[in-house]
C-alpha positions in Angstrom: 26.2 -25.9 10.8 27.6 -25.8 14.3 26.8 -22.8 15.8 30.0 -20.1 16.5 30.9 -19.4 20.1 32.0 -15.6 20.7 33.0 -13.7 22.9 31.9 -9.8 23.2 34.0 -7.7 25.3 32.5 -3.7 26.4 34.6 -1.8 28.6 33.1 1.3 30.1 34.1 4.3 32.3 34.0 2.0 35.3 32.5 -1.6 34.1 33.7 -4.5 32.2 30.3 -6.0 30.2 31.6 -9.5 29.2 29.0 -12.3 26.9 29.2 -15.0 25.3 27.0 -16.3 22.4 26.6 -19.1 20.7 25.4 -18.1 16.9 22.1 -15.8 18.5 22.1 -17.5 21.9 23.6 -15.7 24.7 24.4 -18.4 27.1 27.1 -16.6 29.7 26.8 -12.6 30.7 29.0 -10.9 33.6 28.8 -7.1 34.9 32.1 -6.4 36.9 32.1 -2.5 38.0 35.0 -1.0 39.7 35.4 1.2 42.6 36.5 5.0 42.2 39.3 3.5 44.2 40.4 0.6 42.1 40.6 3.0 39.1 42.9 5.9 41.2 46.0 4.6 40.7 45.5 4.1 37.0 46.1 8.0 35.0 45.4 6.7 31.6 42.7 4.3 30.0 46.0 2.4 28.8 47.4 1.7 32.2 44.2 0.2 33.1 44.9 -2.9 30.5 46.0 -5.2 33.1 43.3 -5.0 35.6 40.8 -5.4 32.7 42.8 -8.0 31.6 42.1 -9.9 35.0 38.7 -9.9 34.8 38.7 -10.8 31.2 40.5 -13.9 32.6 38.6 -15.0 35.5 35.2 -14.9 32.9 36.7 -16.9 30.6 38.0 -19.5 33.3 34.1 -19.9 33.6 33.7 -21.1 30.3 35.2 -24.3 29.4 32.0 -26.4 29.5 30.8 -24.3 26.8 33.6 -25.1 24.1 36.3 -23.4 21.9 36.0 -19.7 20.4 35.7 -18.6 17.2 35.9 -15.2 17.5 36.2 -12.4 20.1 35.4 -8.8 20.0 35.2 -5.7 21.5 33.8 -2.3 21.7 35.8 0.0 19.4 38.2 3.0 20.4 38.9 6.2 19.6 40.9 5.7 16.8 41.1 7.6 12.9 37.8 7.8 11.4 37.1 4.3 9.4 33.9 2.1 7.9 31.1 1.1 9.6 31.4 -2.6 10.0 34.6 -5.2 11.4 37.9 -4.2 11.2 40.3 -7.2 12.0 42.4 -6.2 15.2 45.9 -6.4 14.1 49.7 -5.3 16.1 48.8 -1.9 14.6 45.5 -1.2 15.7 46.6 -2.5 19.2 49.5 0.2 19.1 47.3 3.2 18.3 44.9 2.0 21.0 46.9 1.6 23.7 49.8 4.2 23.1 48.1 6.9 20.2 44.5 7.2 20.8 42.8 10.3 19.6 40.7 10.3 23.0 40.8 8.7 26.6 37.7 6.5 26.3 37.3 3.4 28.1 36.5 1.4 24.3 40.3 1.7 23.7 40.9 -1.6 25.5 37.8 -3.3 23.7 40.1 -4.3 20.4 43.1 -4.7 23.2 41.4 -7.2 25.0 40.0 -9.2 22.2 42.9 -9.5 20.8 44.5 -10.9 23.9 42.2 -13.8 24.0 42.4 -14.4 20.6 46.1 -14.6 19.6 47.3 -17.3 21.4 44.1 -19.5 20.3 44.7 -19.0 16.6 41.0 -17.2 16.3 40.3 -13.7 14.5 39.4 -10.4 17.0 37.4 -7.7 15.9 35.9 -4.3 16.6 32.7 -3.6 15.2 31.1 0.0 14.6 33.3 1.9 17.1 32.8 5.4 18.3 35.2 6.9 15.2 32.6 5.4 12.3 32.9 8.4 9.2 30.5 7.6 6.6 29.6 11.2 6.1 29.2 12.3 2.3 31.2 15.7 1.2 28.0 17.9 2.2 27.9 16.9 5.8 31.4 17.8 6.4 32.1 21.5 6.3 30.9 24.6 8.5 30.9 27.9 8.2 34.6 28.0 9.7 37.2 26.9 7.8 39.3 25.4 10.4 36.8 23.1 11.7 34.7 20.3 9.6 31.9 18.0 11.3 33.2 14.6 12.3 31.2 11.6 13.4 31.9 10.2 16.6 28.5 8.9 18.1 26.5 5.7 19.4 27.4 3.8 15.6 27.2 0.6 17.5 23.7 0.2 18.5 22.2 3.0 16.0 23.8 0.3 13.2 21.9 -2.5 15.1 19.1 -1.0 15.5 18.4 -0.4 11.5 19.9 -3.9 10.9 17.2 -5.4 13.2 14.5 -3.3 11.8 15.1 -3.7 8.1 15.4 -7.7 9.0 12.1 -7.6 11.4 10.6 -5.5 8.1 11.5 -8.7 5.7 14.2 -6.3 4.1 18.1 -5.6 4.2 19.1 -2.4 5.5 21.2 -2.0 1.7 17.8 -1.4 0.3 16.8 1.5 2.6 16.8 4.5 3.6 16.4 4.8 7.4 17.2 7.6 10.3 18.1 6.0 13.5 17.1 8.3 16.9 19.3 7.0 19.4 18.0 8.3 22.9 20.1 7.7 25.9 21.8 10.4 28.0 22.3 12.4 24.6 20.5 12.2 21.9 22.4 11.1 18.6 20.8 10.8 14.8 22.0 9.2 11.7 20.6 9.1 8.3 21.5 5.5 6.4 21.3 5.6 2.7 21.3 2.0 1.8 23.4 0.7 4.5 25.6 3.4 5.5 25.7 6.5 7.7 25.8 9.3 5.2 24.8 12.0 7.8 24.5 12.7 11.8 22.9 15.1 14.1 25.2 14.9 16.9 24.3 15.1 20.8 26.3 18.4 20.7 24.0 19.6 17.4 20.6 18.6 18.3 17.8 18.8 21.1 18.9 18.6 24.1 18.6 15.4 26.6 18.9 14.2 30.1 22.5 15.5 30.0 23.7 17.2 27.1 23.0 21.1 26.4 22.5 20.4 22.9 22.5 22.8 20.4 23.1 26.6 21.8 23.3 29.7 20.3 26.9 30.7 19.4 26.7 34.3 20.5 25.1 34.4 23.9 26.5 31.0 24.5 30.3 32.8 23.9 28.9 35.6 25.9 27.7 33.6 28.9 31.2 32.5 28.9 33.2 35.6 28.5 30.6 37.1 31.1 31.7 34.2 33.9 35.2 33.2 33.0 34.5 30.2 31.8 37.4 27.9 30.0 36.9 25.2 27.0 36.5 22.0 30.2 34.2 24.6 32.1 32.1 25.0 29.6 32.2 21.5 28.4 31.4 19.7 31.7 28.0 22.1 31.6 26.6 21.5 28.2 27.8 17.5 28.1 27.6 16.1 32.0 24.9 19.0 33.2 23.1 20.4 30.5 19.8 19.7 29.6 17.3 17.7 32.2 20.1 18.2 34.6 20.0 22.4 33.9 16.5 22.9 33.4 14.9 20.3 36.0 18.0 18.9 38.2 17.6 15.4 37.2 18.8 13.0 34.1 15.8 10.8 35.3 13.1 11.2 32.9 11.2 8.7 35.0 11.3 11.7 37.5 10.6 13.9 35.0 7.2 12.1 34.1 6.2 11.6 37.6 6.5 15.5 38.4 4.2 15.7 34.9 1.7 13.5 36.5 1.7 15.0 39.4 1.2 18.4 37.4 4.5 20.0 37.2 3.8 22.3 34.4 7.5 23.3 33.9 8.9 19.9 34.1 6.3 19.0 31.3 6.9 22.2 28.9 10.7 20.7 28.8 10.1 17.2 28.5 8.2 18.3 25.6 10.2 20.6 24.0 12.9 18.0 23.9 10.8 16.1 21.5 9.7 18.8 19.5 13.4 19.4 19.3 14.1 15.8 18.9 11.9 16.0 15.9 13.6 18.8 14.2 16.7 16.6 14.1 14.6 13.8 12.0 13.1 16.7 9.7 16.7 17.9 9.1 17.8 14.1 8.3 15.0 13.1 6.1 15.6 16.4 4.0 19.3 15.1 3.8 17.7 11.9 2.4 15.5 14.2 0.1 12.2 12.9 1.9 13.1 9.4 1.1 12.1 7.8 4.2 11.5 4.3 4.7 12.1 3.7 7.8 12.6 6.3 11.4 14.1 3.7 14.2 13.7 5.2 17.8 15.9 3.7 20.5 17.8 3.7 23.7 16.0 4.2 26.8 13.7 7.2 26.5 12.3 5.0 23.7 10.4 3.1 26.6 8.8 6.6 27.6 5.0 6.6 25.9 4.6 10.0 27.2 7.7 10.8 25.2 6.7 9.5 22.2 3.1 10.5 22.3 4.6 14.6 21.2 7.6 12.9 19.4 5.8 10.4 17.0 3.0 12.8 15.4 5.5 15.3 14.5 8.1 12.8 12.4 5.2 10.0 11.3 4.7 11.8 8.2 8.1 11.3 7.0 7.8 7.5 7.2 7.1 4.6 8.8 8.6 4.8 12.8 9.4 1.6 14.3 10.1 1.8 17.9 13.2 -0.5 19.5 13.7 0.8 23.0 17.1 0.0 24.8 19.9 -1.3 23.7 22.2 -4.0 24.1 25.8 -3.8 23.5 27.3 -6.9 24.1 24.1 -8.4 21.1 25.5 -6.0 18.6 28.9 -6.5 19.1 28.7 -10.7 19.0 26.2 -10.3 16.4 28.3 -8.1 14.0 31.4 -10.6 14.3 28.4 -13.5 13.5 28.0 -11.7 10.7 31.8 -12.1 9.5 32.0 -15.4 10.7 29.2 -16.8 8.2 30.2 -14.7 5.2 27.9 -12.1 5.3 29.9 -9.1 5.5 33.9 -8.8 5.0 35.9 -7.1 8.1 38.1 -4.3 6.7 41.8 -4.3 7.5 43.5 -1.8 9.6 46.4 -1.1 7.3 49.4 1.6 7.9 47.5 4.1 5.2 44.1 4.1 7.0 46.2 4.3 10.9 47.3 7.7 9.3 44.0 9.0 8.0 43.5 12.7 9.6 41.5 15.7 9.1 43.2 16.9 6.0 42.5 13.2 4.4 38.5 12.9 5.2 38.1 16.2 3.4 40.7 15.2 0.5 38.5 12.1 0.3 35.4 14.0 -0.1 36.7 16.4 -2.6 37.8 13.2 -4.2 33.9 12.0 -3.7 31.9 15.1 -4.6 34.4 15.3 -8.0 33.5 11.6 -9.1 29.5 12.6 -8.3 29.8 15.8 -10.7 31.3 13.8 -13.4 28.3 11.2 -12.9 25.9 13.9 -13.3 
């Protein structure tokens, strides 16, 4: 079988992550990152489209030795809450990208782009596990307030990767297990999988703290610090998501700094380093009792997952629950081009975007649930 040639497209806050891979092989990669002055003019993530576009362009122009496309796709937006998996970019999606996304985020322009290549060459564009991914079953959804329910929005894209790869490196298929995925970058995101999908989370606003996020406070004296300093909704925000955590308690989102104060016998900067995996820890013991202790697999990545000192206090306190497999970084642009691979030989089926799903809401997640947790009753 000729091997497919696709191209993955990641936008970020200020970088454009382009590859291209034929089947496995990546054989072309390009980082552009922007100046805080190329992106001024631009007041929305949607205006930016053209300028993206550009660069888009001028990689591509670099590719003709390599041969035709089969595919292209990009990072997913913030968009309704859908599958895990491909959705097929369509004029719809495009529409609620670029003029009706539910949040400014850079991976609006991933399924824009794609689908800018692939139009005029008659080839298919995809997202694949974007940042909106709601898998959640009917008991992860509500609170204790009846005007707010839990929704998913984390790092789907490479915690999905990451259990794919490990079920595959185990001989297995992630449908047969049950896994929790520890995604550990600048927050700190969990996922339980039951058989393949992404039944629970513990989000970085719900779980231990991290290099930058505050993690999960106290409602009381956290509304109370607030009150006490005037502090608004963005205030208060911009210090538990851009300065909480390392940044708060040691003044760095380095935890390379962190371990060399340890070494150097920093006794404060060690008591926190460890706590956050003590805490990290409490978010797999919650996840594993979601998945009644049925535990095949704990995956631990992103980049603290390269910190032994890390995982020295973190593995012995989740071990127990089942076997940990440690896959440290991550790598977008792979998990993108491999998920389309994945269409593209018949593996898995991309979803459609179709007018009922573009206007799935709040109301209809928890209608879907009732629907779910009814058709479980009856079962039982």
């Amino acid at each position: 079988m000729e091997k497919e040639l696709i191209l993955a497209i990641n936008p970020g806050s200020t970088s454009m992550k382009l590859g291209v891979y034929r089947g496995t092989e990546q054989i072309a990669r390009k980082q552009v990152d922007y100046t805080a002055a190329e992106l001024a003019p631009y007041k929305t993530i949607s205006a930016q489209l053209e300028l993206r576009a550009r660069t888009v362009e001028e990689f591509l122009s670099t590719l003709k030795p390599y041969g035709k496309l089969a595919a292209a796709v990009g990072r997913g937006g913030v968009i309704v809450p859908v599958e895990s998996g491909a959705y097929q970019v369509n004029e719809l999606m495009v529409d609620r990208l670029l003029n009706r996304p539910l949040g400014q985020h850079a991976s609006n322009l991933g399924g824009v782009l794609a689908y800018r290549v692939a139009k005029p060459l008659g080839i298919p564009a995809y997202v694949y596990d974007g940042v909106t991914v709601s898998e959640l079953e009917p008991l992860a959804l509500l609170t204790g307030c009846r005007e707010v329910i839990r929704l998913s929005r984390c790092h789907a894209l490479n915690m999905r990767a990451m259990a794919i790869r490990a079920a595959r490196e185990a001989g297995r298929s992630c449908r047969e297990l049950n896994q929790i995925v520890v995604h550990m970058g600048g927050g700190i995101t969990m996922s339980a999988h039951r058989r393949g999908r992404m039944v629970d989370v513990v989000l970085d606003s719900e779980g231990p703290f991290s290099p930058e996020r505050a993690g999960r406070l106290p409602v009381t004296p956290l509304l109370r610090y607030a009150a006490a300093r005037g502090l608004g909704p963005e205030e208060l925000i911009r210090q538990t998501r851009g300065q909480g955590g390392l940044v708060a308690l040691l003044g760095t989102n380095d935890a390379r700094e962190v371990e060399r104060r340890i070494l150097a016998g920093d006794i404060m900067a060690r008591l926190v380093y460890e706590t956050m995996a003590c805490q990290t820890s409490k978010g797999v013991g919650e996840l594993a009792a979601v998945l009644e202790g049925q535990v095949d697999q704990i995956v631990l990545t992103g980049a603290i997952a390269w910190s032994q000192m890390f995982l020295s206090w973190l593995i012995p306190r989740i071990r127990f629950l089942g076997e940990v497999v440690v896959l440290p970084g991550e790598d977008e642009l792979e998990a993108l081009s491999q998920g389309a691979l994945r269409v593209l030989r018949g593996e898995e089926t991309a979803h459609p975007y179709t007018p009922e799903l573009d206007r799935r809401g709040e109301s209809e997640l928890m209608e879907l649930a009732m629907a779910e947790y009814q058709r479980s009753l009856k079962k039982s």
